[in-house]
N, C-alpha and C positions, 0 to 999 in steps of 0.2 A: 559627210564623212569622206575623206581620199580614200582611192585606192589603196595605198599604204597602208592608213591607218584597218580597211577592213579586211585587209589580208592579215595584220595581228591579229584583229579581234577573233577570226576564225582559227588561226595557229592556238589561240589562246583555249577556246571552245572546243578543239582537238584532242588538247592536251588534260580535257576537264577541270580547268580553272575559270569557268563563267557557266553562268547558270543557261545557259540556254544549248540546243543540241546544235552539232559541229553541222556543217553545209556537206553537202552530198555532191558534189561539182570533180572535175579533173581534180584540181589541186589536192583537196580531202581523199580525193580515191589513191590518188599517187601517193599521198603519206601513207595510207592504208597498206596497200601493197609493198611500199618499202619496207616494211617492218612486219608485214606477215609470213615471208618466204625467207629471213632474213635472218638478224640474231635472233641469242636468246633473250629470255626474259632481262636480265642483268644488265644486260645492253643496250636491252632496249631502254631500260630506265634512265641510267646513265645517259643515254642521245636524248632523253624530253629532258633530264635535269639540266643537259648543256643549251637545249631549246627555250626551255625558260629562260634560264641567263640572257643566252638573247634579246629574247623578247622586250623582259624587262629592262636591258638598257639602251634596246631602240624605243622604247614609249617613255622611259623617265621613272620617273614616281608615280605611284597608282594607289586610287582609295578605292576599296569594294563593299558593294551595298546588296543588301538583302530587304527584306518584308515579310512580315506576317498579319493577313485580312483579319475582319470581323472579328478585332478586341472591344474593349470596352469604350473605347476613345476612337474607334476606328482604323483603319490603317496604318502600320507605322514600319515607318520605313527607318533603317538604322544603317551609317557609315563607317568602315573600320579601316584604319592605316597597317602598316608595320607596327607601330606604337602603340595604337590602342584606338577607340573612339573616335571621331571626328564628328559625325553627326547623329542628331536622332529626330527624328520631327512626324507630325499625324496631321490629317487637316487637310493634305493636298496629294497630287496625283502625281504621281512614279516619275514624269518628265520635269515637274517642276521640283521635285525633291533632287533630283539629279542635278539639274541646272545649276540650283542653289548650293547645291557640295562643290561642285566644280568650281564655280567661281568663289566660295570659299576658301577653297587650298589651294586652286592652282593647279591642279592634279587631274590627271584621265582617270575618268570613274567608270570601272565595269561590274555588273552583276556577278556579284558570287554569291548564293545562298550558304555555303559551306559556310565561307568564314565568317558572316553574320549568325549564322546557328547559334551560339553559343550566346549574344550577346540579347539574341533574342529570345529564349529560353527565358532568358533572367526577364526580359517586359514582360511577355506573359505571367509569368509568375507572382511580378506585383501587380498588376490590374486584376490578377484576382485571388489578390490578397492572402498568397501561400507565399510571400516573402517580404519583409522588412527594410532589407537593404541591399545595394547593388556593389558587387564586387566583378570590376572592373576594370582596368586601365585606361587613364584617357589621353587623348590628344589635343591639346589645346594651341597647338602651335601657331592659331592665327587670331589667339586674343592680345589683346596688351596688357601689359603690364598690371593697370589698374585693372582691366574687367577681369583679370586670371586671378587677385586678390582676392578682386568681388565673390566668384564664380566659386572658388575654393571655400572661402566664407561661410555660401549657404549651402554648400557639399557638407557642411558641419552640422544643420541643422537637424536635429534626431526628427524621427518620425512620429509625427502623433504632434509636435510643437509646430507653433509658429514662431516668428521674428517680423521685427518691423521695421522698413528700410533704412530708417536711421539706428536702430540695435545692426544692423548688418555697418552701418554707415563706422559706428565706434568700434567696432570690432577687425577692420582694418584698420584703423588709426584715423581715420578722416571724417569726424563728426560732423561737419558741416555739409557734406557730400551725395546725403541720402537720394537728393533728383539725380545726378548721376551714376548712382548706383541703384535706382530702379532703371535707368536707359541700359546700364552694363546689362542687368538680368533680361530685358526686353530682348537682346541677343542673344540671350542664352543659346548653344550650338545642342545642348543634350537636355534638356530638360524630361524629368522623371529621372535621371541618373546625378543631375546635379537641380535637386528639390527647388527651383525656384517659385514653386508654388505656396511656400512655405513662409514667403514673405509677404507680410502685408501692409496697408497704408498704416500711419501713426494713429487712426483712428478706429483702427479696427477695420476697414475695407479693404474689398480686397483689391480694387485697381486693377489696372492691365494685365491681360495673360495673351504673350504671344500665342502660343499652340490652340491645335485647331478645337472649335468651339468656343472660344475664349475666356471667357467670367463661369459662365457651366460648367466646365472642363476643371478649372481652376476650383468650383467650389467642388466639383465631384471627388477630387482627387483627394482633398484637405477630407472631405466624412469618410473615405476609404480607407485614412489613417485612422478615422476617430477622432478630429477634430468638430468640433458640436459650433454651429453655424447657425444664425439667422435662415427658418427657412425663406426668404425672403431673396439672400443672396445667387 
């Protein structure tokens, strides 16, 4: 990380818009001071809203990510835009979740638990099974064309059902398409917010599941609905 860029990160942490506590050093004390002996409340508000502004159009675009440990699937880490959703993933660890949103969107990613709160409330709630469905907003700005078809597809799929990648394949118009639209869902960006566990092979198997655990994961999710499974699976 530049200089630069961790003199935002700390303006940011100042301003308590990232999850972690502001740096204790000259620069923090100086902000400190300037604004203790200084206006009033009003004012001071008004100088962080004009401070954000800043901020945010010397860094660009920003995605903020939270987590909440020991669920049922493990850790899971969730990205949120301006817009809504950008990622959601369990299975791996805080630097690689980040890595992988970042090079996702293109976007500087920092810790905010605030504004993950909310989105994470709602996981909790369906892993253990005090909620049905997820209301949401998403951001899907770095799928295409087809896998945003796919992806919306099985966001239709009710809970407690399954589909079969080629019922998903007809259901955008492309019947012949079903291997490419099990690769679209292997990318899934939000998986448990858009059910891609809910598809299964023509044969009744269940096939690949990116998210962490894989085929376990995948059957555990499908009985948590009330989907009745081979124990076997």
């Amino acid at each position: 990380m530049t200089a630069d860029a961790a003199g935002e990160q700390d303006v940011i942490a100042w301003l308590g818009d990232s999850g972690r506590p502001a740096r204790t050093d000259d620069l923090m004390k100086t902000l400190d001071a300037a604004y203790a002996g200084g206006p009033g409340e009003a004012e001071v508000l008004r100088a962080q809203a004009r401070l954000r502004q800043a901020v945010a159009r010397a860094q660009g675009p920003v995605v903020y990510y939270g987590y909440t440990p020991r669920t049922s699937i493990g850790t899971v880490f969730v990205a949120v835009s301006e817009r809504g959703l950008v990622a959601l993933d369990f299975g791996l660890d805080e630097q690689a979740f980040v890595e992988r949103v970042r090079a996702r969107s293109r976007r500087s990613v920092i810790r905010s638990q605030p504004k993950a709160e909310e989105i994470l409330r709602q996981v909790q709630e369906y892993l253990a099974d005090e909620r049905d469905r997820f209301d949401l907003p998403l951001d899907l700005g770095g799928a295409s064309d087809f896998q945003r078809k796919v992806l919306l597809a099985a966001a239709q799929i009710p809970r407690g059902q399954i589909r079969t990648y080629h019922q998903v394949a007809q259901a955008i118009g492309k019947p012949k398409a079903a291997r490419a639209v099990g690769q679209a869902l292997g990318h899934n960006p939000v998986p448990l917010v858009i059910p891609c566990h809910r598809v299964l092979g023509s044969d009744g198997s269940l096939h690949g599941y990116s998210g962490g655990g894989g085929l376990k994961t995948k059957a555990w999710l499908l009985r948590l609905e009330g989907v009745q499974l081979p124990e076997a699976s």
